[in-house]
KEMARKE-70556 format. One record per residue (C-alpha): residue in one letter; x, y, z. Coordinates in nm, 2 decimals. Each point is the difference from the previous one (the first is absolute). Example, Ala and Ser with C-alpha at 12.3 -4.5 7.8 and 13.67 -1.06 7.14 Angstrom:
2
 code      x      y      z
    a   1.23  -0.45   0.78
    s   0.14   0.34  -0.07
//
This chain:
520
 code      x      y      z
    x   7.35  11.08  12.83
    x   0.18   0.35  -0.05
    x  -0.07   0.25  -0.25
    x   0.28  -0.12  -0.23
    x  -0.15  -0.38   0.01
    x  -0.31   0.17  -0.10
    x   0.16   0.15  -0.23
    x   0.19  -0.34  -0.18
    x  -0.33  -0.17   0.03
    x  -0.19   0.23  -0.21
    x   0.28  -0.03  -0.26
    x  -0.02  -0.34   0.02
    x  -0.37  -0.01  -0.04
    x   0.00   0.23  -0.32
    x   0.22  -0.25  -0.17
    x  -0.18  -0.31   0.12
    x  -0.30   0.13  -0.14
    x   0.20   0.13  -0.31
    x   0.10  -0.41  -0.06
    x  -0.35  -0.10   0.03
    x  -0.18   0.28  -0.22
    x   0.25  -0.16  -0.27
    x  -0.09  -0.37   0.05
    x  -0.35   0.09  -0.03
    x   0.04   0.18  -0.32
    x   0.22  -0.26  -0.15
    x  -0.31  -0.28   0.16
    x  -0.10  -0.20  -0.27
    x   0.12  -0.28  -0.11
    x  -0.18  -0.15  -0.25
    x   0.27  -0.34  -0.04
    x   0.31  -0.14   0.11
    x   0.20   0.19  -0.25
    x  -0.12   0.31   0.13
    x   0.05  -0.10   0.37
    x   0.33  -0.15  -0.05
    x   0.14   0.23  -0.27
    x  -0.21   0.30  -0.05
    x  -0.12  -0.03  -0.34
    x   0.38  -0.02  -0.12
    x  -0.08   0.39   0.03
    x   0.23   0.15   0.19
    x   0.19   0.30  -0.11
    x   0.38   0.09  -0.04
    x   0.05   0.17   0.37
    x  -0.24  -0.24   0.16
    x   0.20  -0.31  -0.14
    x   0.31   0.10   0.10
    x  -0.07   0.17   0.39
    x  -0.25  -0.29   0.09
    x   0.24  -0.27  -0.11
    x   0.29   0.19   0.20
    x  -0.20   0.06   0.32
    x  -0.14  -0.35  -0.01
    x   0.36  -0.11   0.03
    x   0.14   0.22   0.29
    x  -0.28  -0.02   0.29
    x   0.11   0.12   0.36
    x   0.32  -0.16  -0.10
    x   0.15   0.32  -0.14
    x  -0.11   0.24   0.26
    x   0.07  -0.24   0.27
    x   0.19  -0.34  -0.07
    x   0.27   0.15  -0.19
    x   0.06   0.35   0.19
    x   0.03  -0.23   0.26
    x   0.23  -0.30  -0.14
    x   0.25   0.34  -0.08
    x  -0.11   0.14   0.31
    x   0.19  -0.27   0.22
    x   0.21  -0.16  -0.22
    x   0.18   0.23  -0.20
    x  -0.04   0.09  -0.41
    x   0.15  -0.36  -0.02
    x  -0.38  -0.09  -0.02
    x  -0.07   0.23  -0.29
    x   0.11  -0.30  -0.25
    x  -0.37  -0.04   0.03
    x  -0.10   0.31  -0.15
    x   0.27  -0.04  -0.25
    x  -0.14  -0.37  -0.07
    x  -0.31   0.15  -0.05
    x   0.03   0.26  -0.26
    x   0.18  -0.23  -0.22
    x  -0.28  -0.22   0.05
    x  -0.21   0.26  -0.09
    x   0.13   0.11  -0.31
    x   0.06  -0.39  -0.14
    x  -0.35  -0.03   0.11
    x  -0.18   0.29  -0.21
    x   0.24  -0.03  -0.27
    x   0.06  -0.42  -0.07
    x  -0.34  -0.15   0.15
    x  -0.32   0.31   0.01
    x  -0.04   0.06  -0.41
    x   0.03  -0.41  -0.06
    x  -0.24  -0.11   0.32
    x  -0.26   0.31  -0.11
    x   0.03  -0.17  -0.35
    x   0.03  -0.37   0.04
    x  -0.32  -0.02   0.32
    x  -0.20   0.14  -0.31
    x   0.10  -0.27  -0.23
    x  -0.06  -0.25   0.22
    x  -0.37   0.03   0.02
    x  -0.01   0.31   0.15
    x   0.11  -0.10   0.32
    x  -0.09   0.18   0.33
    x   0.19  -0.12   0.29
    x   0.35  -0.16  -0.01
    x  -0.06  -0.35   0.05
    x  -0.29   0.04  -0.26
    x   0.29   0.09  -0.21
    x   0.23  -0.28   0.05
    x  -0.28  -0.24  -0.03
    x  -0.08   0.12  -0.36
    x   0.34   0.08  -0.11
    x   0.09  -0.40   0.10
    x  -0.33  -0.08  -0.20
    x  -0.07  -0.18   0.39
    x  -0.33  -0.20  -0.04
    x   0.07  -0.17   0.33
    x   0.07   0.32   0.19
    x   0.25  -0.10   0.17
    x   0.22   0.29  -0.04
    x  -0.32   0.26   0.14
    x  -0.05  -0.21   0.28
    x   0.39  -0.02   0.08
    x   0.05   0.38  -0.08
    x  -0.36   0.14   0.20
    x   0.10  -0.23   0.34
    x   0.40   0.17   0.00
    x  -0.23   0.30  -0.08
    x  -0.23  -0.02   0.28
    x   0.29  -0.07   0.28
    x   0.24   0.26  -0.09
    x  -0.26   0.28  -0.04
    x  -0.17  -0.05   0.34
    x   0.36   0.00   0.14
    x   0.05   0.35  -0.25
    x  -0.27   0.09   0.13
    x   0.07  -0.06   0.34
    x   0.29   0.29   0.02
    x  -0.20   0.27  -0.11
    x  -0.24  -0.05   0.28
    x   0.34  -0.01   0.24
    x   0.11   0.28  -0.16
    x  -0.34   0.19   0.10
    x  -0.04  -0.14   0.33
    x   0.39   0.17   0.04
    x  -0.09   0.34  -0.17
    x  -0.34   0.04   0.18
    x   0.05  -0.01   0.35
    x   0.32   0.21  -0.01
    x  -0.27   0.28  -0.19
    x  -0.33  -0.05   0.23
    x   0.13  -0.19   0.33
    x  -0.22  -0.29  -0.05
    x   0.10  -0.37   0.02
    x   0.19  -0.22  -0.25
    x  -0.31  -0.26  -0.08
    x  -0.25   0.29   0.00
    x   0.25   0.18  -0.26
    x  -0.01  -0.31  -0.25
    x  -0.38  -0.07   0.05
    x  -0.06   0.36  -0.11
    x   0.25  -0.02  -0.32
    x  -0.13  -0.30  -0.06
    x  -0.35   0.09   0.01
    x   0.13   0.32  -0.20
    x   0.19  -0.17  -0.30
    x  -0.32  -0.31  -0.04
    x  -0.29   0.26  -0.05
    x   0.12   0.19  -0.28
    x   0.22  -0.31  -0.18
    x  -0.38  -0.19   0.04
    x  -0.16   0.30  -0.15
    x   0.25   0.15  -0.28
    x   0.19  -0.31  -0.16
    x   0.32   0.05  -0.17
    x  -0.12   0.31  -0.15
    x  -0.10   0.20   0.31
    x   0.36  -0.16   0.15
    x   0.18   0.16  -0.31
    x  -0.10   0.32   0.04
    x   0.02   0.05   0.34
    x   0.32  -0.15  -0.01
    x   0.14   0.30  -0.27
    x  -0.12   0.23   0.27
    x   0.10  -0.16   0.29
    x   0.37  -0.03  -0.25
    x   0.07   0.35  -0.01
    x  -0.09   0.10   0.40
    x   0.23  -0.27   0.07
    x   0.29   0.10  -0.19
    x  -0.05   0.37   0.14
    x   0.02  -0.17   0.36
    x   0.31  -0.20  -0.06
    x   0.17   0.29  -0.23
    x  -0.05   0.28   0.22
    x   0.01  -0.18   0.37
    x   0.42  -0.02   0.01
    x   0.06   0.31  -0.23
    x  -0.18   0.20   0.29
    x   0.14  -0.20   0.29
    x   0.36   0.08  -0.18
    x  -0.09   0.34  -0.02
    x  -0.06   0.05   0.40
    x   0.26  -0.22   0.05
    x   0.25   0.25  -0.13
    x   0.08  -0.20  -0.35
    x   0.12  -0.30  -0.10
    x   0.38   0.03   0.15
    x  -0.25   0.02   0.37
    x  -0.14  -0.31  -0.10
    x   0.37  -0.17  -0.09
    x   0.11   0.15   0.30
    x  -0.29  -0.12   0.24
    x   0.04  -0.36  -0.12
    x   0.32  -0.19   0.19
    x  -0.13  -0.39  -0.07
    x   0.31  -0.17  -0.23
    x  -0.07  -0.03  -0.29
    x  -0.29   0.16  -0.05
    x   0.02   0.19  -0.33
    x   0.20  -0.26  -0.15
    x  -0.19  -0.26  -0.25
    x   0.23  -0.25   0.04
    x   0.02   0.00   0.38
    x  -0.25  -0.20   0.29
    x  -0.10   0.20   0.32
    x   0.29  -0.09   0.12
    x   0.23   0.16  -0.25
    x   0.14  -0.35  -0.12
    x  -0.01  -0.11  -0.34
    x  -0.38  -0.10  -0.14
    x   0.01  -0.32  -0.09
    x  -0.08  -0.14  -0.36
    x  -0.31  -0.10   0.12
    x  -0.15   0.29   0.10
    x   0.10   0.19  -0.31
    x  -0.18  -0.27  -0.23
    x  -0.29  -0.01   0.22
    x  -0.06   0.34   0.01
    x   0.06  -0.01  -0.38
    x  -0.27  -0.34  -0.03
    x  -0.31   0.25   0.08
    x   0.01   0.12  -0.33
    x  -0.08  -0.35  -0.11
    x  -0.34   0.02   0.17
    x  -0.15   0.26  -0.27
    x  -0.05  -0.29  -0.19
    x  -0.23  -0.16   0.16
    x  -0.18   0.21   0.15
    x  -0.36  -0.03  -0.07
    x  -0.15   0.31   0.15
    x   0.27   0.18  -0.21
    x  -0.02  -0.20  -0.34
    x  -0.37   0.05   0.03
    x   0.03   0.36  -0.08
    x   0.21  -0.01  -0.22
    x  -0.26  -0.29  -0.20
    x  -0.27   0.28   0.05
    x   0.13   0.28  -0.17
    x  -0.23   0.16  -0.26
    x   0.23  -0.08  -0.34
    x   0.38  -0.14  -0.09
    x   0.12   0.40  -0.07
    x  -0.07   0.11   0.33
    x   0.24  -0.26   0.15
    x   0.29   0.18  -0.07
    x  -0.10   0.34   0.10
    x  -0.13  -0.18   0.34
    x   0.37  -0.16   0.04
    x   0.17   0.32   0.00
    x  -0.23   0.17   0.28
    x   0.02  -0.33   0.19
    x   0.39  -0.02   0.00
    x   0.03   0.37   0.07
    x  -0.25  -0.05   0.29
    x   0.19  -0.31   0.13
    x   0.34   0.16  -0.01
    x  -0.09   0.33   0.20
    x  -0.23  -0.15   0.19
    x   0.28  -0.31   0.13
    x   0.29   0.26   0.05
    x  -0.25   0.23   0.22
    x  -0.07  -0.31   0.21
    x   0.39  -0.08   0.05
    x   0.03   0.36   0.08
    x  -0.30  -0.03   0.27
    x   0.21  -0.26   0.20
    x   0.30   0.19  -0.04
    x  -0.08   0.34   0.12
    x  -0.25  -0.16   0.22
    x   0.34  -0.15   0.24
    x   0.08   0.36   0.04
    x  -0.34   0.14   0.07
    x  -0.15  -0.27   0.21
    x   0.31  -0.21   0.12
    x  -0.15  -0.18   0.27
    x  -0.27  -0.22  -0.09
    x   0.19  -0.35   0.03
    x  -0.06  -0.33  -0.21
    x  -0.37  -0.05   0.05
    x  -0.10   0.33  -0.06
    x   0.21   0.06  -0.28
    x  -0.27   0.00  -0.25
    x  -0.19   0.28   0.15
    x   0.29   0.24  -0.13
    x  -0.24   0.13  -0.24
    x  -0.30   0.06   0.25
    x   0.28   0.18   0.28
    x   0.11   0.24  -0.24
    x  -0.30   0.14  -0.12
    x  -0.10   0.05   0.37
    x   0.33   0.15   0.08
    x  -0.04   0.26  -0.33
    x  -0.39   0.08   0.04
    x  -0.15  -0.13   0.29
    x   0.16   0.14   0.29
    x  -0.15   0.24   0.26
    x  -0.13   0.29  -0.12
    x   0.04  -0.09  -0.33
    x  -0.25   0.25  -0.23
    x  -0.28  -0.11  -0.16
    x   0.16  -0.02  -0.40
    x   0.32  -0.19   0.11
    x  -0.24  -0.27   0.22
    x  -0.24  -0.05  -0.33
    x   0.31  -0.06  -0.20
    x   0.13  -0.26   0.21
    x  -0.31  -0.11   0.03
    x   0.02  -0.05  -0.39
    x   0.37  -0.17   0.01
    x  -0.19  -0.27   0.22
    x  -0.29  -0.05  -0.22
    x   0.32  -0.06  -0.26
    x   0.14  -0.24   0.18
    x  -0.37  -0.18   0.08
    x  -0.05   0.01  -0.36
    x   0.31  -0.21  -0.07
    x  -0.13  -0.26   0.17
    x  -0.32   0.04  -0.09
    x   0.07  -0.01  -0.34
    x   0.18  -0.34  -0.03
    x  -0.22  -0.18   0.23
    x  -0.32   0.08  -0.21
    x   0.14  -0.16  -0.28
    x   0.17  -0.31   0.18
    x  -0.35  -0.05   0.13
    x  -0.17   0.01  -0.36
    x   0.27  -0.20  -0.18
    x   0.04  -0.24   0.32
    x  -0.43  -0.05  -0.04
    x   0.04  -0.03  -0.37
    x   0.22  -0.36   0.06
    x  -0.33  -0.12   0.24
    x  -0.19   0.07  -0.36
    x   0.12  -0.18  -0.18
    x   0.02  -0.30   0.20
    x  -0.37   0.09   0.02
    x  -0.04  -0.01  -0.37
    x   0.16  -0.35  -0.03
    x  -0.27  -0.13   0.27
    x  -0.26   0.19  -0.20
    x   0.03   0.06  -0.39
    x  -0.38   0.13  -0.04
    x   0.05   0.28   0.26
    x  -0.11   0.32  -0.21
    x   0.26   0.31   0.01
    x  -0.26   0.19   0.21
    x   0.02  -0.28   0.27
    x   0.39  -0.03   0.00
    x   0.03   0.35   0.03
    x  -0.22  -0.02   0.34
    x   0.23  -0.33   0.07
    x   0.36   0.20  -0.02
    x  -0.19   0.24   0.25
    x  -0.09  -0.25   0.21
    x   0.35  -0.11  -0.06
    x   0.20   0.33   0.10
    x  -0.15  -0.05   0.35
    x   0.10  -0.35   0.07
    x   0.37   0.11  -0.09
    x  -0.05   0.30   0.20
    x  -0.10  -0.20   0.32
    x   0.29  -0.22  -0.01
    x   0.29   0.29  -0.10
    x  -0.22   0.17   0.35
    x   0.07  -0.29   0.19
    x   0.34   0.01  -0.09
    x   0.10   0.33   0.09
    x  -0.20   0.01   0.30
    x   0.22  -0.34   0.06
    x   0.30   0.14  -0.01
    x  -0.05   0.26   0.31
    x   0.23   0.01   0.26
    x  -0.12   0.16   0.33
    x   0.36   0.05   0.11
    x   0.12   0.23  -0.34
    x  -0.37   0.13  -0.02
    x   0.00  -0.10  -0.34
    x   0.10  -0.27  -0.25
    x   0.26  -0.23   0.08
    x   0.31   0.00  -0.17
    x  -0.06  -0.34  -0.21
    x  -0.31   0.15  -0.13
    x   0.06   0.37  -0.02
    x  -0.06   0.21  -0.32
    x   0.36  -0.13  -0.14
    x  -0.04  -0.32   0.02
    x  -0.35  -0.09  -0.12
    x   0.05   0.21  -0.31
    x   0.33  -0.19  -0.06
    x  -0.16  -0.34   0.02
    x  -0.30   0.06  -0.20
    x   0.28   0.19  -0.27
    x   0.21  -0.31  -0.01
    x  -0.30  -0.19  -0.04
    x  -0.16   0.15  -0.33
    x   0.32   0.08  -0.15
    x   0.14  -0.39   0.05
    x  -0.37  -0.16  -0.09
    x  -0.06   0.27  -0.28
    x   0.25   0.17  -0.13
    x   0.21  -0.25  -0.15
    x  -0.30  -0.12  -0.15
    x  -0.14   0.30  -0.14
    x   0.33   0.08  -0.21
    x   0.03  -0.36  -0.16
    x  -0.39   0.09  -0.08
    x   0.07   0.28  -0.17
    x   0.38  -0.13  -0.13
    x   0.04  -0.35  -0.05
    x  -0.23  -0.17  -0.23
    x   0.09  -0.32   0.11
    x  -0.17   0.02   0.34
    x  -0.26  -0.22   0.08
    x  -0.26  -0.06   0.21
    x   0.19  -0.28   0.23
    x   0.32   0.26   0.01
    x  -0.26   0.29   0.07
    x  -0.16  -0.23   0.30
    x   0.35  -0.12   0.13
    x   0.13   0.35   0.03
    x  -0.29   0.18   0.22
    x   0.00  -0.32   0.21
    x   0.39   0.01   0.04
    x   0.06   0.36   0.01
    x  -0.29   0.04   0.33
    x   0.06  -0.26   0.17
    x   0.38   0.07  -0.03
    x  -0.03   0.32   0.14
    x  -0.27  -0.14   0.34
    x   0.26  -0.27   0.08
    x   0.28   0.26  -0.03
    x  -0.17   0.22   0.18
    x  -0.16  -0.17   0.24
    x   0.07  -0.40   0.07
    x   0.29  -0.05   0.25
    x   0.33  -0.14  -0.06
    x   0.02  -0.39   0.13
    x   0.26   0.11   0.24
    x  -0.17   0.28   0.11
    x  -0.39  -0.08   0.07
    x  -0.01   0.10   0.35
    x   0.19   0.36  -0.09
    x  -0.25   0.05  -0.30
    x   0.35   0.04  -0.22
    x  -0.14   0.07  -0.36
    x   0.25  -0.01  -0.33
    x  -0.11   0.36  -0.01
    x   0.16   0.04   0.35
    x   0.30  -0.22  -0.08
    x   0.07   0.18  -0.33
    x  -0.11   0.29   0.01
    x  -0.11  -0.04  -0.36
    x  -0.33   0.19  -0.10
    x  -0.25  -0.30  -0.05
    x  -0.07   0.10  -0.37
    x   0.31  -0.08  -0.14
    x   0.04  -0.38   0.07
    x  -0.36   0.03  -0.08
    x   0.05   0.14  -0.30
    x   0.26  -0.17  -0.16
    x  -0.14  -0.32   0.07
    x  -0.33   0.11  -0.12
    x   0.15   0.08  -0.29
    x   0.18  -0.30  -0.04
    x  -0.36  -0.23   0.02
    x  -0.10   0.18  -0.25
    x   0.28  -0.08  -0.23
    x   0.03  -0.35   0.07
    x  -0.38  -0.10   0.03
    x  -0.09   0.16  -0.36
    x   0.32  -0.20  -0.14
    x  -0.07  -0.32   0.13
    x  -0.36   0.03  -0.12
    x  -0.21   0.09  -0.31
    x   0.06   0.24  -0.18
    x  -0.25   0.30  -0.04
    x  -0.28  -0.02  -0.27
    x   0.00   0.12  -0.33
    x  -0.27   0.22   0.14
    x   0.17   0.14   0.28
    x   0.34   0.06  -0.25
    x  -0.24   0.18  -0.20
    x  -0.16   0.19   0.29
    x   0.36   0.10   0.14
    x   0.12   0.19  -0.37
    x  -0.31   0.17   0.02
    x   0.09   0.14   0.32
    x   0.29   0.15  -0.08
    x  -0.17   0.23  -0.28
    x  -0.17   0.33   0.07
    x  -0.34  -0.02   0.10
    x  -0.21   0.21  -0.25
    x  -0.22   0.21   0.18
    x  -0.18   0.35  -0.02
//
């Protein structure tokens, strides 16, 4: 290794160590509400960065620099379906889920939740809500150990698998040790270096790129500034607006968001957390777009499958180079451990929620288990769902791209286990919190719908089409969560009409819900 590789490594060490001094401080965990939620303790900042780092993973510093990267600001109807998501999200569903998982028994996970707010003595609904639980976040899970076993070797020079065992390794200790407190804070931290890393990266590369007429300049692909334009320079087609557009749909059902916002310490610091969440979201979204668009100018040669490195390239091309002093080599040193936490921080939590479905199956199998024993259980837990997401993303190596192949690269994982929680959950979740007449058969029709809608969609071949693996996903071009969605959405509506209605307890339970919580 050369001096500068020495050099990265000891930065790299300081903050590994850094991450793990704070899950040992935040250690015990004396029940599942404090494993799972924190206490409901968490403070204004913390709320609002954890939640927002949770969401973005590797995906912002890699999957969608790179989606612009290649294909043009065309693809940046993502980010724009995100922040709307985003603000509907904080705004509409955090305040009344905070309130309304109290209510109902205190509840600490989300299917916990649905099962008491359906009064569910059969739990049916848990058990339908923890397996859709279980499958999407290994798959969640999954891309942030493909996102590391990308970032890593282009930093160190060491293989792909040995990159995701490490990560993996990495992310397991200190979500076993800290719980969703040690997460949380780390994740504020880790929050803030990333948003200096994706802030700063393109407003330097513009700047030794002569400015942003340079960048214009330097860029001859058709199309390529224009939103309503493919790679090409044709027209976008309908469906590519509205699927960019559906990610903000995911928000809400995302568990390993909603969590955080459920743990937040009191009802008054839910506004204050929305306001530092959106702004977070908004600058942190536009610097991505702006990574994969100055990043065409200042690295234009990396081709389709590396196109997600743009992030990585740039950093070495601003502070790596040869002879590159000591100060500019630690700060990019820095902007990678920015881009590590991103992943980092998203995976921890998938891994935490993800365990917290295999719990409560646990619980069903065994109502006596004390809350010191089902804490040591989710542990246990967290390392079965990190062992299959490992074998997953070890999986998807390709020895001829020296990475991840394309149908399971950063992108797409993320976007199948998105249209998976927002189709099984989200629709679900608002009727919860907006629609009284929900019921427990509607609640169970539209997880069971909206998942399995979105695996078929995404996955299962076309009749006419088996032996060229032609998906609707393919054929369309449709984003999986909104057929997923809608239809979800539609179970829901139609199985709590053409059933019972809800109890006088659960009526009564519901107004209660929509009232301010008194607290200290």
């Amino acid at each position: 290794m050369s001096n500068m590789d020495w050099m990265i490594l000891a930065v790299f060490v300081v903050y590994f160590s850094f991450i793990i001094g704070m899950a040992l401080h935040f250690r015990k965990s004396k029940n599942m509400e404090d494993y799972y939620l924190a206490g409901r303790g968490l403070n204004t900042w913390v709320g609002a960065l954890s939640a927002q780092t949770s969401d973005m993973s590797g995906w912002l510093l890699m999957g969608l620099p790179g989606a612009v990267y290649w294909f043009g600001t065309g693809d940046a109807w993502i980010a724009i379906g995100l922040t709307i998501g985003t603000i509907i999200n904080w705004l509409f569903v955090a305040k009344k889920l905070r309130r309304y998982t109290i209510v109902a028994k205190n509840a600490v996970t989300l299917p916990e939740f649905f099962e008491n707010r359906f009064h569910d003595k059969s739990h049916v609904v848990k058990l339908a809500a923890a397996v859709f639980f279980a499958v999407f976040f290994t798959v969640y899970a999954a891309s942030g150990f493909v996102a590391g076993g990308t970032l890593l070797p282009q930093i160190f020079g060491i293989s792909y698998q040995t990159a995701v065992i490490i990560l993996a390794s990495f992310v397991v200790l200190y979500t076993l040790i800290g719980g969703l407190k040690a997460i949380s804070w780390t994740d504020t931290i880790q929050g803030m270096l990333m948003l200096a890393a994706v802030l700063f990266l393109p407003l330097i590369a513009m700047t030794i790129l002569g400015g942003w007429g340079n960048v214009v300049d330097a860029i001859d692909q058709p199309g390529f500034f224009n939103l309503l334009a493919d790679r090409e320079g044709n027209r976008l087609p309908a469906v590519s607006i509205i699927s960019g557009l559906a990610w903000g749909l995911g928000y809400f059902g995302m568990p390993h968001i909603l969590v955080k916002l459920i743990a937040i310490k009191k009802e008054k610091y839910v506004h204050r957390s929305a306001v530092i969440a959106i702004v977070w979201v908004l600058i942190a979204l536009a610097s991505a777009v702006l990574v994969g668009i100055v990043g065409r100018a200042f690295v234009p040669d990396l081709g389709q499958a590396h196109r997600e490195t743009v992030f990585i390239q740039m950093i070495r091309g601003i502070f790596l180079g040869d002879g590159a002093p000591v100060w500019l080599i630690l700060l990019g040193a820095l902007f990678l451990c920015g881009m590590f936490a991103a992943i980092k921080s998203t995976a921890d939590s998938q891994l935490l929620v993800g365990s917290s479905a295999i719990g409560d199956i646990y619980k069903l199998a065994n109502k006596k288990a004390s809350d010191k024993h089902l804490v040591w259980f989710s542990r246990g837990a967290v390392l079965a769902v990190a062992l299959v997401a490992l074998w997953i993303a070890l999986d998807a190596y390709d020895p001829e791209l020296g990475g991840p192949n394309r149908n399971t690269g950063v992108m797409m994982l993320v976007a199948m286990a998105w249209s998976g929680f927002g189709a099984a959950f989200g629709p679900i979740v608002l009727c919860s919190l907006y629609w009284k007449r929900t019921n427990r058969v509607g609640a169970v029709a539209g997880i069971v719908v909206g998942g399995l809608t979105v695996i078929v969609w995404q996955y299962a071949p076309l009749v006419q089409g088996i032996e060229e693996n032609v998906t609707l996903r393919a054929e369309t071009g449709l984003l999986s969560i909104v057929p997923g969605f809608a239809l979800s959405l539609i179970a829901i509506i139609v199985g709590s009409l053409v059933t019972k209605k809800p109890s006088e307890a659960m009526l009564k339970e519901f107004e209660a819900a929509r009232k301010p919580l008194i607290e200290d």
